[in-house]
C-alpha positions in Angstrom: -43.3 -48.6 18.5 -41.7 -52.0 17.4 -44.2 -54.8 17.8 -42.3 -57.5 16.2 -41.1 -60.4 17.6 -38.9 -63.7 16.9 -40.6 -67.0 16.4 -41.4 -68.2 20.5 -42.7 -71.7 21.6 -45.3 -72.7 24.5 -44.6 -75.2 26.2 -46.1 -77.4 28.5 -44.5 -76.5 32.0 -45.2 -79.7 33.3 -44.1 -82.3 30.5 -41.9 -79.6 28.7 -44.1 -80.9 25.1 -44.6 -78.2 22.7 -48.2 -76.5 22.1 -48.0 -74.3 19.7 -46.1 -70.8 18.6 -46.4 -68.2 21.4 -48.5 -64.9 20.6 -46.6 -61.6 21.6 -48.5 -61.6 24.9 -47.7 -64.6 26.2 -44.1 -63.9 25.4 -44.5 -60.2 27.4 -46.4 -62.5 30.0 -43.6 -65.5 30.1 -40.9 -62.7 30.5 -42.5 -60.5 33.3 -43.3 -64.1 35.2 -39.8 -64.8 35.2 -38.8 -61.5 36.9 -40.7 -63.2 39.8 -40.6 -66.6 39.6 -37.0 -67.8 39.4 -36.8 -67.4 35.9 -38.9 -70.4 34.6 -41.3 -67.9 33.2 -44.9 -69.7 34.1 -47.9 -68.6 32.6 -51.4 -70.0 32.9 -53.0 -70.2 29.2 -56.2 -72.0 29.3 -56.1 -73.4 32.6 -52.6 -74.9 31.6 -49.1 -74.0 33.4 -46.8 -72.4 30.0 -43.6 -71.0 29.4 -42.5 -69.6 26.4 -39.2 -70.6 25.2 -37.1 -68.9 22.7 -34.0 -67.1 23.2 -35.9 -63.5 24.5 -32.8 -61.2 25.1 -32.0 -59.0 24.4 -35.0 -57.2 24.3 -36.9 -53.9 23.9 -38.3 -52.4 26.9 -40.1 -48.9 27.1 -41.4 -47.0 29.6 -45.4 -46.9 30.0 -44.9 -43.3 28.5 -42.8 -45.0 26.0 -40.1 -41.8 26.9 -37.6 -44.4 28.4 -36.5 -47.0 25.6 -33.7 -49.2 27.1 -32.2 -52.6 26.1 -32.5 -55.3 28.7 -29.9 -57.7 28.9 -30.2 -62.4 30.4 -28.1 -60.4 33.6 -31.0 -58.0 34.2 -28.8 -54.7 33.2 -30.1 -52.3 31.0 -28.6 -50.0 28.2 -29.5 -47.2 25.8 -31.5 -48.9 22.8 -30.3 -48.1 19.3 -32.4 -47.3 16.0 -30.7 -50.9 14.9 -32.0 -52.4 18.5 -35.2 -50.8 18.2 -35.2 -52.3 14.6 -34.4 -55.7 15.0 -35.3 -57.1 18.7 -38.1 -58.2 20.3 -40.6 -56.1 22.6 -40.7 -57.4 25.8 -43.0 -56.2 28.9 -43.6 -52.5 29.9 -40.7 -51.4 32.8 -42.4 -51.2 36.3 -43.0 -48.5 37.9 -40.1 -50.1 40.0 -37.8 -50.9 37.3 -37.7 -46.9 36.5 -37.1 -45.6 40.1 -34.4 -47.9 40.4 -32.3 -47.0 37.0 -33.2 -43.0 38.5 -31.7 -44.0 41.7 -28.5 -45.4 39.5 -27.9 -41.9 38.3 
């Protein structure tokens, strides 16, 4: 599986000041809050509010199986990933549980 990922910021939530570079969890962890939260992405590291800012998508998602490997796209659609995608973008969070009965409803 692709574990590499672009160069990712965290940032203060609060004063928007930069930390440091973002490790590949807290980018999974940034992304997956933002599914929930409005999209701002908050994470507590350390006791502090973060988000991690970088342009994430696309990105790689798989399956917890890894037998489902889709693109996600900013607008929350999905499509087949390519060798070149599986390449080249970032790994983003596992799908949900959710997130895979719904695309098996789309069928």
């Amino acid at each position: 599986m692709n574990t590499r990922i672009r160069d990712f910021d965290l940032m203060n939530y609060a004063t928007a000041q930069y930390i440091r570079k973002a490790t590949p969890e807290e980018f999974a962890s940034s992304v997956a809050a933002s599914w929930h939260d409005g999209g701002a992405g908050v994470i507590d590291v350390d006791g502090l509010s973060c988000y991690v800012d970088g342009d994430a998508y696309p990105m790689i998602q798989y399956s917890h199986d890894a037998s489902i490997c889709l693109v996600a796209t900013e607008r929350g659609e999905f499509r087949v990933a390519t060798q070149d995608d599986m390449d080249t973008l970032p790994v983003g969070p596992d799908l949900s549980d959710e997130e895979i009965e719904l695309l098996e409803e789309e069928k």
